[in-house]
C-alpha positions in Angstrom: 0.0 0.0 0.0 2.6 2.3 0.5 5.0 1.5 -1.6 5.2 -0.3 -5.1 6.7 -3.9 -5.0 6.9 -6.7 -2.7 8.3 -5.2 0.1 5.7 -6.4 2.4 5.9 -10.1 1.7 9.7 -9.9 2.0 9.6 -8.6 5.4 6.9 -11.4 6.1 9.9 -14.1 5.1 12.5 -12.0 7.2 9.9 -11.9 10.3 9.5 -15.6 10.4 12.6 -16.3 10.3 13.2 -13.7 13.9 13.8 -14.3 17.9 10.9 -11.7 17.9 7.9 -13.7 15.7 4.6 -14.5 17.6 3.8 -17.9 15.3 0.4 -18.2 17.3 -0.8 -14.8 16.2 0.2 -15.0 12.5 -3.0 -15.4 10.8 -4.4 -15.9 7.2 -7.9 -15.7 6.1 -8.6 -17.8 2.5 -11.4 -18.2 0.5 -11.6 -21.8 -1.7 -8.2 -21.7 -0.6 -7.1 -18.6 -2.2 -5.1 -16.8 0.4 -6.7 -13.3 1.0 -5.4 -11.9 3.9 -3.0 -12.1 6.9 -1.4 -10.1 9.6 1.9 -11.3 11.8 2.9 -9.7 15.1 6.6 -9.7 16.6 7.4 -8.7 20.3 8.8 -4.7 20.5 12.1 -4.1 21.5 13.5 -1.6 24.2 17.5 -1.2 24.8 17.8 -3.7 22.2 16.2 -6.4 24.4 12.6 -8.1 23.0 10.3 -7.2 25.2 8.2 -9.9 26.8 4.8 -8.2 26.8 4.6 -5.9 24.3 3.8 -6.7 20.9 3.7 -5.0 17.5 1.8 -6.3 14.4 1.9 -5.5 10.6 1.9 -6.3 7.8 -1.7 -6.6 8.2 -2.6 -7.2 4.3 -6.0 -7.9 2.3 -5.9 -8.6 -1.6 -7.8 -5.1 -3.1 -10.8 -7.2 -4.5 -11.4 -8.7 -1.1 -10.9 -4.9 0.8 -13.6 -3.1 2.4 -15.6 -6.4 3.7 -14.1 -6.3 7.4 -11.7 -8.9 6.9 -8.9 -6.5 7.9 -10.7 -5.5 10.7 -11.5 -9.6 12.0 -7.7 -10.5 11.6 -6.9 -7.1 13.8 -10.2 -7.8 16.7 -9.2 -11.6 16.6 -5.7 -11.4 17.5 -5.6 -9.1 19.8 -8.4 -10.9 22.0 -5.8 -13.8 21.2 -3.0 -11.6 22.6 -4.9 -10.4 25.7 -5.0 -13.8 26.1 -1.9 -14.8 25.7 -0.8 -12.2 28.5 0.3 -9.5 26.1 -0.3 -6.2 28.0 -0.2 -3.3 24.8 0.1 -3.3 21.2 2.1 -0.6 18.6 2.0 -0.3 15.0 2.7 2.1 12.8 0.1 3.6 10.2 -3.1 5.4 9.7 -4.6 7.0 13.0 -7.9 7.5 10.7 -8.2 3.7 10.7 -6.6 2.5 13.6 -7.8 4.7 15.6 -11.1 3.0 15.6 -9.6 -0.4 17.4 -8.9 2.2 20.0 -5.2 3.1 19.0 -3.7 6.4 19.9 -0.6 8.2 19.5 1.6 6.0 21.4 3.3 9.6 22.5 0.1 10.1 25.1 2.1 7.3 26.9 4.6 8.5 27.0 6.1 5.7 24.8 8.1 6.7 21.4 9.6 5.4 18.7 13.4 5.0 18.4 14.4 7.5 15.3 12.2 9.7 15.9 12.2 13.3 18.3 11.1 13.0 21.3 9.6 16.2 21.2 7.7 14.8 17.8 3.9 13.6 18.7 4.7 11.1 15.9 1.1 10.3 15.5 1.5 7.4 13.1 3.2 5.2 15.9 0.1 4.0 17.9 -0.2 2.3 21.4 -3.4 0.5 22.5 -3.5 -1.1 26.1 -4.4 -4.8 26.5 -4.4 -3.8 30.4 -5.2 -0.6 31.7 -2.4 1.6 32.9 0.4 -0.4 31.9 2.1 1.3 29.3 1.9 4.9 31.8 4.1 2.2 33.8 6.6 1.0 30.9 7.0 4.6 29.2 10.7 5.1 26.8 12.1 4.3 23.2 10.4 1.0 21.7 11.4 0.2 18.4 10.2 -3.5 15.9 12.7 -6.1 14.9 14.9 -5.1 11.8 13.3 -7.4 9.8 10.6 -4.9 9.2 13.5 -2.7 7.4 14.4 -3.5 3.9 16.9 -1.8 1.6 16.0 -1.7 -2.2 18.8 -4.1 -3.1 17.6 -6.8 -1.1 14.5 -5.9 -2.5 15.6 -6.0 -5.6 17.4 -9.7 -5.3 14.4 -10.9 -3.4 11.7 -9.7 -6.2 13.8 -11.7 -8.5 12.3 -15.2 -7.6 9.1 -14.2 -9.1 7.6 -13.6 -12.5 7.9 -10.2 -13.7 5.2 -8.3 -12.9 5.0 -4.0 -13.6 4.9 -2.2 -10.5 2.7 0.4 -9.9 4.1 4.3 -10.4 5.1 5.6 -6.9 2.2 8.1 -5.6 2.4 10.8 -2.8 2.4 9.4 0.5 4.5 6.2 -0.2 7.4 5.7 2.3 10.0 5.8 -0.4 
């Protein structure tokens, strides 16, 4: 969504393969066993230590021809009723506040919580926090930051693209994180 290419699925291979990958909250939705959608979570890091009980997710992903018929939003609800569950106490991500917003994710910045690279004096409101229990992240406040998996350089985007049929990408667009 946000940029052209397969960025996404190539930092779905580097995530499975990390210390920080949550296999029991990696879901996929299929229909006649055509995959159409999926999210993955990994635990955050702090000092350069995985944290135990906070969690990030993304790539959440949905084909375009199945978009707009909640199954975005069902992956999201689901797992993180799994990850309460699980003892998980908040989730981040990074993205849209218009959307994510409505699963009741804020600027993580109201916590007191930021995200490593970025200003502490910068609201940052596309890095969102959402509590799985109340008044813990006031507690657990500082720098987080997700596995390095999640960052990809165009040449090993470029040799990873490789093993598939060529396929035009779209034209970069304002807003991409190019």
């Amino acid at each position: 969504m946000y940029r052209p290419g397969c960025s996404e699925h190539l930092v779905l291979n580097k995530l499975r393969n990390a210390d920080s990958y949550i296999p029991a909250l990696g879901l996929v939705v299929e229909d006649g066993g055509r995959l159409v959608g999926n999210i993955a979570y990994a635990k955050m890091y702090r000092d350069n230590a995985i944290c135990d009980e906070i969690i990030g997710f993304g790539p959440v992903s949905v084909l375009p021809e199945y978009q707009r018929q909640g199954i975005g939003s069902q992956l999201i609800e689901e797992t993180m009723k799994t990850a309460k569950a699980m003892g998980f106490k908040a989730v981040m991500i990074t993205g849209d506040c218009g959307y994510y917003g409505r699963f009741g994710f804020v600027p993580a910045s109201r916590y007191g919580v930021h995200l490593e690279g970025v200003p502490l004096d910068d609201e940052a409101p596309f890095f969102m926090a959402k509590e799985l229990e109340d008044g813990y992240l006031s507690e657990h406040g500082g720098v987080y930051s997700f596995d390095t998996a999640y960052n990809v350089t165009q040449e090993e985007l470029d040799e990873f693209e490789k093993q598939f049929p060529k396929k035009q990408k779209r034209e970069p667009r304002e807003g991409d994180l190019i």
